[in-house]
KOLVEX-116057 format. One line per 3 residues: number of its first residue (from 1); their letters; for each residue x, y, z of C-alpha. Coordinates in Angstrom, 2 decimals. Layout:
NUM = A = X Y Z | ...
// end
This chain:
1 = XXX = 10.51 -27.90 -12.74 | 13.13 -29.26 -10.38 | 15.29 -27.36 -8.09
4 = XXX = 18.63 -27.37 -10.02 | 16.45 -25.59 -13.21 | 14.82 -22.95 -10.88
7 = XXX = 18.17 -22.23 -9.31 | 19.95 -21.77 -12.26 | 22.16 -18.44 -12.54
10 = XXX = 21.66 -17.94 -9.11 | 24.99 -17.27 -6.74 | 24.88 -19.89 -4.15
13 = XXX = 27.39 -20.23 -1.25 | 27.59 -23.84 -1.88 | 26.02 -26.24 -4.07
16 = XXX = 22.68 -27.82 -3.45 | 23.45 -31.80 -2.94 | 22.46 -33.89 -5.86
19 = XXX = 19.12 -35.12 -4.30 | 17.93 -31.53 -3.33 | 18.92 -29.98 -6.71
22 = XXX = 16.54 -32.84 -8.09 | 13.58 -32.17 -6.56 | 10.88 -30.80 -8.09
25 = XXX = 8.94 -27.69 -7.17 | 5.66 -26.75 -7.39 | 5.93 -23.10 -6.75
28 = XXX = 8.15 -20.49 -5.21 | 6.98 -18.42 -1.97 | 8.53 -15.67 0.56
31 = XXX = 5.69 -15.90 3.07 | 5.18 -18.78 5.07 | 1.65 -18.70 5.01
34 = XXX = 0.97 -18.99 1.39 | 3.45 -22.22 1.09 | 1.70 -25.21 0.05
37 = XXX = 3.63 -28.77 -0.69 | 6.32 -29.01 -3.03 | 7.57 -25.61 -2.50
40 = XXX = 10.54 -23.38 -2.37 | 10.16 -20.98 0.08 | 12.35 -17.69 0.33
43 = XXX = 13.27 -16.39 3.76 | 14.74 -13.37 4.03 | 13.94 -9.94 6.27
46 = XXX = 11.00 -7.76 5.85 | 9.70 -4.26 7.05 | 7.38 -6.48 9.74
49 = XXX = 9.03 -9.51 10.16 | 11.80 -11.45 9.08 | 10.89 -14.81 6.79
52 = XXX = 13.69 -16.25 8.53 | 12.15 -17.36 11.89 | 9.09 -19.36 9.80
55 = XXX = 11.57 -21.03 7.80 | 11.02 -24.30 10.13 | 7.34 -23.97 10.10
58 = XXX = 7.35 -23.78 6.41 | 9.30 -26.87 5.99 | 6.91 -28.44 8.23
61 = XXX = 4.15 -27.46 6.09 | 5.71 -29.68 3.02 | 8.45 -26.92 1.42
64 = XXX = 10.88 -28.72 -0.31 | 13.86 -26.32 1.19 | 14.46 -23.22 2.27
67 = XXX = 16.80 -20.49 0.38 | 18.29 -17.26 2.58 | 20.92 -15.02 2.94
70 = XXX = 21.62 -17.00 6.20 | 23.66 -19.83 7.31 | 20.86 -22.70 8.01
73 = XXX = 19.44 -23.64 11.99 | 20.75 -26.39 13.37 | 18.99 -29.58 11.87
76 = XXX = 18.21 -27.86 8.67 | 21.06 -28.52 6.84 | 20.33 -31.05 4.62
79 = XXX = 17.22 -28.94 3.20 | 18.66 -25.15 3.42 | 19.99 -23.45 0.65
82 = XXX = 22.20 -20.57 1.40 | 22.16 -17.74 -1.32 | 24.33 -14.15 -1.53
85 = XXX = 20.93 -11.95 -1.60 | 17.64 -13.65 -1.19 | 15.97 -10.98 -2.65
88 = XXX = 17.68 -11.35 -5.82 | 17.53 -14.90 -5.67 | 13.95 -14.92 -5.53
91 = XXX = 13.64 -12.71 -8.62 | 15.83 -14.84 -10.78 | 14.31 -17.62 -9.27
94 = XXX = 10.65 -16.83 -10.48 | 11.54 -15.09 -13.49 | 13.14 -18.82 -14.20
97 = XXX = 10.07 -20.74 -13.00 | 7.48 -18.61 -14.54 | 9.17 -18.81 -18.19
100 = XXX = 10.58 -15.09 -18.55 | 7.36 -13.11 -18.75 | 9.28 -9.79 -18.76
103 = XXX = 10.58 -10.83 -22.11 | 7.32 -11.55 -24.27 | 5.76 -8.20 -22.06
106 = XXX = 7.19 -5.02 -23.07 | 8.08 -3.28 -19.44 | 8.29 0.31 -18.68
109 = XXX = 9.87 1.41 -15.68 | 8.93 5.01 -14.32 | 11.31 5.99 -11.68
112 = XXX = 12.04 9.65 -9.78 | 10.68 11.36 -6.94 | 7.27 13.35 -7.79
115 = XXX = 4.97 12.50 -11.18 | 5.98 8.56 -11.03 | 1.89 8.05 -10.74
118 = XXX = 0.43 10.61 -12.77 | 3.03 9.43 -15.43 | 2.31 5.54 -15.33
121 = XXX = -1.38 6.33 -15.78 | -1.11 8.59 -19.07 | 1.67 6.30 -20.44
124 = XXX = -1.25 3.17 -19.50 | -3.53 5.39 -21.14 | -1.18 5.71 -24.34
127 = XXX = -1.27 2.20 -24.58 | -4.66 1.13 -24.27 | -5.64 3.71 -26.84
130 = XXX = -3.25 2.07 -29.38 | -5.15 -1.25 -28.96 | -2.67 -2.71 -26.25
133 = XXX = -4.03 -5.04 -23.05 | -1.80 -3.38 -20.81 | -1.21 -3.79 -17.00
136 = XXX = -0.21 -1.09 -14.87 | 1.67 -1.47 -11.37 | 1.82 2.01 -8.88
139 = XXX = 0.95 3.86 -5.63 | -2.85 3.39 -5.80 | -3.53 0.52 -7.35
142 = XXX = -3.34 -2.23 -9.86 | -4.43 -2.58 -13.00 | -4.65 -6.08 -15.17
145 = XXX = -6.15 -6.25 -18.90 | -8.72 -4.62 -16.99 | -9.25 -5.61 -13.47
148 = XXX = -8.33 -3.30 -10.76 | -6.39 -4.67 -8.11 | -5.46 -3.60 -4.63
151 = XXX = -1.96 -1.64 -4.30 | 0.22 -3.71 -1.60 | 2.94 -1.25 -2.36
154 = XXX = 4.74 1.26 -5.07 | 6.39 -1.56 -6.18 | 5.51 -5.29 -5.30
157 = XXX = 7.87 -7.89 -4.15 | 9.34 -9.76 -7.79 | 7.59 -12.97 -7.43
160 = XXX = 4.10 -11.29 -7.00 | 5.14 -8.66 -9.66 | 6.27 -12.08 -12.40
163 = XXX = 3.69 -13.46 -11.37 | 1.15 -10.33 -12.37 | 3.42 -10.12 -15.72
166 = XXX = 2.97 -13.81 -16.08 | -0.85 -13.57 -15.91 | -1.16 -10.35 -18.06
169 = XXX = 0.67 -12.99 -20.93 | -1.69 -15.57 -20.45 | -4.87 -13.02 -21.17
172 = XXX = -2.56 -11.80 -24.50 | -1.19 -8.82 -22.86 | 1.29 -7.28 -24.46
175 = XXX = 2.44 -3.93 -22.20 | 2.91 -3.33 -18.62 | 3.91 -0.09 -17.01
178 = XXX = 5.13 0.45 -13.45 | 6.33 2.98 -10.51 | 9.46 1.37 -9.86
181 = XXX = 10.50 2.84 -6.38 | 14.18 3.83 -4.93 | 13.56 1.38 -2.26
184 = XXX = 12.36 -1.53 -4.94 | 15.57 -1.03 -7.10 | 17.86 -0.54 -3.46
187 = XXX = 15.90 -4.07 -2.08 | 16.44 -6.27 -5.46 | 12.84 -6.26 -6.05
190 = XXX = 13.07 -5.79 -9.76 | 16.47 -7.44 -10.10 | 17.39 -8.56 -13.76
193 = XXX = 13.89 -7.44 -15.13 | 14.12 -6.35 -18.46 | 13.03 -3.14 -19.48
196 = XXX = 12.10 -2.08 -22.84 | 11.80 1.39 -21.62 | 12.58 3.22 -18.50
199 = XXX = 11.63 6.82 -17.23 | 13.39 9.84 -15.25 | 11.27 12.03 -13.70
202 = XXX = 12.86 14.21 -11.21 | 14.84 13.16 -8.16 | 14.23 15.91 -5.07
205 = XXX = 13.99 15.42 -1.50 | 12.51 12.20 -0.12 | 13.33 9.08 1.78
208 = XXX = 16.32 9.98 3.42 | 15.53 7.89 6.50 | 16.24 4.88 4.50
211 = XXX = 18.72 5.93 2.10 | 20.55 8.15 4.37 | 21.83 11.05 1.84
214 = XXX = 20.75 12.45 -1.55 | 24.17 10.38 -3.24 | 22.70 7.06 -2.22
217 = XXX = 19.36 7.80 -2.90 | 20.12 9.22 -6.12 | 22.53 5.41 -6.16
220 = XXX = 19.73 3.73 -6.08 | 17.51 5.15 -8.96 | 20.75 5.17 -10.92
223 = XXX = 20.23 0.75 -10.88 | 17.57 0.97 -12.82 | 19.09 2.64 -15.77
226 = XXX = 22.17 0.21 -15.40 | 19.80 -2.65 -15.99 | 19.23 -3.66 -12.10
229 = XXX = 20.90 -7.07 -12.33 | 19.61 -7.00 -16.11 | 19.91 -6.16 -19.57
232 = XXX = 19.84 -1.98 -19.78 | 16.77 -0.86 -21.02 | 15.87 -0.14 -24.70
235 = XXX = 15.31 3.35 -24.16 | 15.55 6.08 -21.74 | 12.98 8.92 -21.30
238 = XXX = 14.55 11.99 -19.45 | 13.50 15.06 -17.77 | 16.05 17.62 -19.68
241 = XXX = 15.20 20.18 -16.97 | 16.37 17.83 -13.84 | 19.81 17.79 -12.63
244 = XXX = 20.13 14.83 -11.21 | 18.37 13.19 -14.55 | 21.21 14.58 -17.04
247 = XXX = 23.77 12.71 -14.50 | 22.43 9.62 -15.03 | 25.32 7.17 -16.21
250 = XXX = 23.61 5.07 -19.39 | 24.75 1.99 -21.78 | 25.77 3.01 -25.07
253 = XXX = 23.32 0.98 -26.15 | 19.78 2.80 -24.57 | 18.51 5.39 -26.71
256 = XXX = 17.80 8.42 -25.28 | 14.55 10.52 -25.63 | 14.95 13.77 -23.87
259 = XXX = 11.97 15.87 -22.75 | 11.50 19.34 -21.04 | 10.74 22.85 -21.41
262 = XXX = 14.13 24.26 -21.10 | 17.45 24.05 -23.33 | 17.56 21.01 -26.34
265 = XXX = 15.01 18.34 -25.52 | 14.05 15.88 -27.51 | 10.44 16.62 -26.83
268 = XXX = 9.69 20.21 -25.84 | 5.86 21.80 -25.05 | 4.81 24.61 -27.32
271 = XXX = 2.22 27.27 -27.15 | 0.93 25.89 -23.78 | -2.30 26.53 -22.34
274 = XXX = -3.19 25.83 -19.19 | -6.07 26.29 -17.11 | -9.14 25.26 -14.85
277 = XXX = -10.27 22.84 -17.77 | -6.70 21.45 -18.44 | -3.57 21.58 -20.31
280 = XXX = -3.60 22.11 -24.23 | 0.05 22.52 -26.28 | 2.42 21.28 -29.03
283 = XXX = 4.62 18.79 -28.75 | 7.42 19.30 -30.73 | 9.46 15.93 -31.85
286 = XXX = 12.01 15.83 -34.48 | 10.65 17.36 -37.55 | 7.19 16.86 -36.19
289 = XXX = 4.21 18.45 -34.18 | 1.34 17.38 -33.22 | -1.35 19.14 -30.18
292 = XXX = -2.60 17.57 -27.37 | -5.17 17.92 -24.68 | -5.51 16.88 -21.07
295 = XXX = -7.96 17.49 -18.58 | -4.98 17.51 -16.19 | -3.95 20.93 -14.66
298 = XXX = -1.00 22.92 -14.10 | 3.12 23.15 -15.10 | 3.66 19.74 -13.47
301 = XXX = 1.52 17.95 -15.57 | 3.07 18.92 -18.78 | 6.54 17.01 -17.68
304 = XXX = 4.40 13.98 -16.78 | 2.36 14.55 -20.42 | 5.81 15.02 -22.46
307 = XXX = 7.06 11.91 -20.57 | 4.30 9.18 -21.36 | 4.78 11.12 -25.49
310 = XXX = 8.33 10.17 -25.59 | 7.54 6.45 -24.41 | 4.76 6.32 -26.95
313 = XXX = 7.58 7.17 -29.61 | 9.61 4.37 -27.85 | 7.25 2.09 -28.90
316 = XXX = 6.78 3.42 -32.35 | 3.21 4.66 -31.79 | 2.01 7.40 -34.14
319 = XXX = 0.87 10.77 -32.48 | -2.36 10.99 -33.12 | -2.55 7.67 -31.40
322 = XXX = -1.17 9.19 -28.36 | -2.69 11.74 -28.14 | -5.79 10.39 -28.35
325 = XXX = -4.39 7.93 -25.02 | -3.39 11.61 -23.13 | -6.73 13.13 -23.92
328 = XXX = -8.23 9.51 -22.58 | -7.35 9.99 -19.02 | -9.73 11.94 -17.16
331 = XXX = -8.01 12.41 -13.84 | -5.75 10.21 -11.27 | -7.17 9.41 -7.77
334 = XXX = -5.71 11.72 -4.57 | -3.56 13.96 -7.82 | -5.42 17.38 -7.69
337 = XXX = -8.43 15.71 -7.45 | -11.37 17.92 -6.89 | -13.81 17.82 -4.47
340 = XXX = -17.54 19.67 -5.05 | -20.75 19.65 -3.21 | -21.49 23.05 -4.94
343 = XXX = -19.25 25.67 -2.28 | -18.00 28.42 -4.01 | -14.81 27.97 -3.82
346 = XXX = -12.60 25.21 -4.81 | -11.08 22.12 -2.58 | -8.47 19.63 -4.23
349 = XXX = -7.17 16.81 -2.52 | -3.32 15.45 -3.34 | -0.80 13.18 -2.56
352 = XXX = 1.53 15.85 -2.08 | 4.23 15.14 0.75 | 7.80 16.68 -0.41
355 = XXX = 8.77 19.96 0.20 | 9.04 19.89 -3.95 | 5.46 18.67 -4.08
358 = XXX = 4.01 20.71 -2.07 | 5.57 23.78 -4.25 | 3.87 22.38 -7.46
361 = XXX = 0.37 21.80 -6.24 | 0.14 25.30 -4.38 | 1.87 26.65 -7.41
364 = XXX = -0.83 24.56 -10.21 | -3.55 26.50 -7.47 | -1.71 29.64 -8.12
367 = XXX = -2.24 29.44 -11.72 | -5.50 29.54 -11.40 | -5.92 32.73 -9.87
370 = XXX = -7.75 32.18 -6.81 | -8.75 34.66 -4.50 | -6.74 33.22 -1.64
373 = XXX = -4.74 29.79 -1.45 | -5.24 27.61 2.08 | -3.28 25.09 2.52
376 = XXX = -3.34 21.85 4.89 | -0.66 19.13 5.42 | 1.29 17.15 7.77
379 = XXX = 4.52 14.72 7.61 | 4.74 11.41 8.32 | 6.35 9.80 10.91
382 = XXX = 9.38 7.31 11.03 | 10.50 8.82 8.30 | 13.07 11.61 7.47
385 = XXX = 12.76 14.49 9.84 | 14.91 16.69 8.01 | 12.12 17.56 5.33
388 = XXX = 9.73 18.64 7.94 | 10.82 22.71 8.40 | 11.20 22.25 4.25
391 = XXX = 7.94 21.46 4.27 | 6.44 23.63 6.46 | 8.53 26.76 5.30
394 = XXX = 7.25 25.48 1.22 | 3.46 25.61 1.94 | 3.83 29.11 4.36
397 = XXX = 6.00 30.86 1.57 | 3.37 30.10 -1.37 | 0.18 29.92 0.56
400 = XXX = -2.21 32.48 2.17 | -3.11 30.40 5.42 | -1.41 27.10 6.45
403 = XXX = -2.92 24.36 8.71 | -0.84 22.76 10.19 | -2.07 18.85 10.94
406 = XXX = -1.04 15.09 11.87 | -0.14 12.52 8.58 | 0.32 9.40 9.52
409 = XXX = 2.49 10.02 12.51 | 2.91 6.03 13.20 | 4.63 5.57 16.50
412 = XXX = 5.93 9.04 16.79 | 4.58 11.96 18.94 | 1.75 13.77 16.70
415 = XXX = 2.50 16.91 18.36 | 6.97 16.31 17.91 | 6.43 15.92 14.20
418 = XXX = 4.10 19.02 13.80 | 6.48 21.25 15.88 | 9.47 19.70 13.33
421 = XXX = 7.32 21.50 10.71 | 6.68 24.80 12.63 | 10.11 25.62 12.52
424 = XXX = 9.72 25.82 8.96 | 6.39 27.88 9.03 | 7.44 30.62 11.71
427 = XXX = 10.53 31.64 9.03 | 7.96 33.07 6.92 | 5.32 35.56 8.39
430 = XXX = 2.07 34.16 7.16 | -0.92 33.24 9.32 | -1.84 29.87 10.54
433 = XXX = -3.23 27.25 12.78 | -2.18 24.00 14.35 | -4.77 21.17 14.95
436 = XXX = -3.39 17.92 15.57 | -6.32 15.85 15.00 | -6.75 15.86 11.53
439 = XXX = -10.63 15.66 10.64 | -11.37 18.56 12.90 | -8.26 20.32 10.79
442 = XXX = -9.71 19.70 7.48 | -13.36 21.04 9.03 | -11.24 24.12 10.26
445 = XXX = -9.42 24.36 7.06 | -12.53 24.34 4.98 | -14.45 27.21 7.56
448 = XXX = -11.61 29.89 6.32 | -12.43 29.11 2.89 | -14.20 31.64 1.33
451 = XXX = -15.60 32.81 -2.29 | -12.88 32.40 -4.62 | -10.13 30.55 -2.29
454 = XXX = -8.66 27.44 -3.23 | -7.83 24.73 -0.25 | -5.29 22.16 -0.81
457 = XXX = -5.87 19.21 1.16 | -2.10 17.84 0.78 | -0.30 14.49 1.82
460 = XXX = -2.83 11.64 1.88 | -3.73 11.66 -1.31 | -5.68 8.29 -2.71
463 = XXX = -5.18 6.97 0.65 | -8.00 5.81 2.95 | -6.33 4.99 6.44
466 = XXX = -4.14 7.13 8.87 | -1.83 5.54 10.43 | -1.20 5.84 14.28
469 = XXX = 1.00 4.35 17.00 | -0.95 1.38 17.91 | -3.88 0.91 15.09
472 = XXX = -4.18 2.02 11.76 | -7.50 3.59 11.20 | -10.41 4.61 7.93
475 = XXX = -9.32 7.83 6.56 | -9.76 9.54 3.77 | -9.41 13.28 3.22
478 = XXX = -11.90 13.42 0.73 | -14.95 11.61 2.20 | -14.01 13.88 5.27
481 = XXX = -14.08 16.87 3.40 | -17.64 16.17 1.66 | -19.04 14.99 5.01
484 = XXX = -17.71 18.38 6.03 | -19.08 20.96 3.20 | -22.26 18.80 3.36
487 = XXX = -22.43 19.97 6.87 | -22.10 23.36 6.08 | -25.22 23.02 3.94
490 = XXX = -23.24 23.16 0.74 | -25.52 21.46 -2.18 | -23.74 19.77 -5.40
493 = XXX = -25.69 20.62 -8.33 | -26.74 17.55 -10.29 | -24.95 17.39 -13.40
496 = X = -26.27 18.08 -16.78
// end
């Protein structure tokens, strides 16, 4: 394909000359490592580096030009191609060069603050069970007619993301779901996608160290709905019950499939019961009903359940079909997950790490009337301070005992970030201990337990490294808390 095709629709500051424009290109790249001969490398800022100071090195290495945001080095002119957003040049660009793949694979975009991962698996699940060879894009991993992939992040830069769509068409997929994160749809990372259907969750308290207030953040989420660059989606599945979701500015073209508990969904959960085993209820649709069942626990899981329904619907599937796909998924990875080596009383592990979040896992605990509720976190650091005391004064309100730890504190002060979070904690009078190191916390955590208690090991999640100021090292709450109760003497009983 030569360079005038793959540029095509793309706002340039000037034209490429003749010669360039007829060039052919082999492939598209935004690192400089990956570039081979014959192509067209991106360069444009990242979180670790910026793609702009390889550029020269990249032509060097056989690129045919370069394409940025930037005005070119001296000596580069001839080969430089200067675009408005290089980010949304390079999605246009390899949605060009890799024939359009989000057009011949039905996309669902889940966006929101809490239940974006627990959503894309059930709605993956939904699929699958209607016959479908799906991929599935989120938090903890990939997914690809059946491969697992490592997770580079929520959302992947668009040329890797095309070129996962373009690869799911080749094996005869035919559905792909994804998280599609506030910082994705702010970057351009998913920039004239189109979406057959996309997905509202909630919108509370997060990532305010990049967005700066709730309005922008709230901005950004609103892109995807608008068609990011794109068509508008299809369809539009929305939490009734969130504010922010019935805001939500739409084309008069998306159809809109409400869900909730509260005043005139679409979808609404009947007769619900929920407990230890799961989550059994009616969903209510139209003029229809059907029942499903989920070994997933609590109120939270319900929204995420009535969510992947209504994009079932979107695609026509029938409801026994679906819920056969809810009832399919056994759990999510670092989402409530238990962890048993036969102590008598329970430990879950989640991914918990919003002052929201952390009020629906201690509140799904809650509903299962334990004897006591412990509870263990920690915020992150280089990123927005302001939730800390929300955090800390969310698990101290609904728990019994709070420990206090570290969470990937990155190149802050462990001990800063955890006193951010005691504010929060010493406005309600409820007994706890700090431990900054968080392995010994999680030991401590799990010596308070006792018969009947519930600890929440919140914050990490599915992840398997903690991140510090100079190194990132192995973590993972779980394997820490086995080694722990294992080292207690607990036993798990075989299974039968």
């Amino acid at each position: 394909m030569k360079l005038g095709e793959v540029l095509s629709g793309i706002r340039l500051r000037r034209p490429a000359a003749p010669e360039l424009a007829g060039a052919e290109i082999a492939g598209l790249e935004y690192d400089s490592r990956r570039i081979q001969r014959g192509y067209l490398f991106f360069a444009f800022p990242g979180s670790r580096a910026d793609g702009r100071d390889f550029a020269r090195a990249a032509l060097e290495k056989g690129a045919v030009a370069v394409a940025s945001e930037s005005a070119a080095p001296p000596g580069l002119e001839g080969r430089w191609i200067e675009v408005d957003h290089g980010r949304q040049a390079l999605s246009q660009a390899a949605r060009i060069f890799y024939g359009k793949p989000d057009e011949q694979v039905a996309l669902t975009g889940i966006t929101g603050t809490n239940g974006k991962t627990t959503t894309g698996f059930l709605i993956d699940s939904v699929l699958r069970a209607a016959g479908a060879t799906t991929a599935l894009v989120g938090t903890i991993e990939y997914h690809l007619a059946g491969r697992v992939l490592p997770a580079v992040n929520t959302t992947p830069e668009s040329l890797d993301l095309i070129r996962l769509l373009a690869e799911l068409r080749a094996e005869g997929g035919t559905h792909a779901t994804m998280e599609v994160s506030s910082h994705a749809l702010e970057l351009g990372r998913v920039y004239g996608l189109r979406f057959h259907t996309a997905v509202f969750t909630n919108l509370t308290r997060d990532h305010l160290d990049f967005h700066g207030t709730m309005e922008a953040y709230f901005a950004a989420k609103q892109k995807l709905f608008a068609g990011a660059g794109g068509a508008p989606p299809a369809f539009a599945v929305l939490n009734r019950d969130d504010a922010y979701a019935r805001d939500l500015q739409l084309a008069k073209e998306t159809q809109i499939l409400w869900y909730g508990l509260g005043q005139d969904p679409d979808l609404r959960a009947r007769h619900i019961a929920s407990g230890s085993q799961g989550l059994r209820f009616d969903v209510q649709y139209a003029k229809q009903r059907f029942a499903v069942e989920s070994p997933l626990i609590g109120r939270i899981n319900v929204y995420n359940i009535l969510a992947a329904c209504a994009v079932g619907l979107s695609y026509g599937l029938a409801p026994d079909v679906i819920a056969r796909g809810i009832a399919a998924l056994p759990a999510v990875p670092g989402r409530f997950e238990r962890i048993d080596e036969g102590q008598p009383f329970t430990v879950v592990v989640d991914y918990a790490h919003t002052p929201d979040a952390l009020q629906n896992v201690i509140s799904v605990a809650r509903g299962l009337s334990p004897r006591r509720v412990i509870t263990l976190f920690g915020c992150g650091g280089d990123r927005d301070r302001t939730k800390r005391p929300l955090m800390g004064q969310a698990a101290a309100e609904l728990s019994d005992f709070v420990v206090l730890t570290s969470d990937n504190p990155r190149s802050e002060d462990p001990l800063a970030i955890m006193n951010d979070a005691l504010v929060g904690i010493r406005r309600v009078d409820k007994p706890h201990l700090v431990e900054p190191d968080r392995a010994t916390a999680i030991a401590r955590a799990l010596n308070e337990a006792r018969d009947g208690d519930i600890v929440i090991l919140a914050g990490k999640g599915h992840e398997t490294y903690q991140v510090l100021r100079d190194k990132t090292i192995a973590f993972d709450d779980r394997a820490v808390a086995r080694e722990v109760l294992r080292g207690y003497g607990f036993v798990r009983r075989a299974q039968s």
